[in-house]
C-alpha positions, 0 to 999 in steps of 0.5 A: 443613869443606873452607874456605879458611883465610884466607878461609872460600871453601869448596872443592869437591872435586875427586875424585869419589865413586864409588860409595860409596866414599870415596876422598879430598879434593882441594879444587879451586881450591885446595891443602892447605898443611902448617904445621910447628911444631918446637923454639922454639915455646911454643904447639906444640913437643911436645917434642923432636918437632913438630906439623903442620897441615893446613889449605886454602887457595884459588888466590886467596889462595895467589896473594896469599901465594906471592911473599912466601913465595918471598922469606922461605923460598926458602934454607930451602925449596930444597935447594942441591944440587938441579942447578938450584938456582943457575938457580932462585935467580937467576931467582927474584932477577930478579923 
């Protein structure tokens, strides 16, 4: 099932098949999000290891979602020792 997690939009995909050859997904209009649940979670924690999800989600809804994420995750996201990490910040808090 190739749908949008948060709105079921199903997603096309944007690699062509050639042939019979299945060579991959790619959903167009949209991107593939991964959710990773480490130590702390009671539902998802496997024990000194982690889950990971893969799920889709459409441009629209990534859209709706992208500042909020930004604003909660940017320090844990963005690697401080990247060159242009104080750049990125302080354009990011102008926003």
């Amino acid at each position: 099932m190739n749908n949008c997690l948060f709105c079921d939009k199903e997603l096309e995909n944007a690699i062509f098949t050639i042939g019979s050859d299945d060579i991959g997904y790619a959903p167009y209009k949209g991107g593939t999000i991964k959710f990773h649940f480490t130590y702390g979670s009671v539902k998802f924690d496997n024990s000194f290891g982690y889950t990971e999800f893969d799920a889709l989600v459409c441009d629209d809804c990534a859209e709706k979602y992208t500042d909020k994420m930004k604003e909660k995750n940017f320090e844990f996201n963005f690697n401080p020792e990247n060159p242009k990490y104080e750049e990125v910040k302080e354009e990011l808090s102008k926003e």
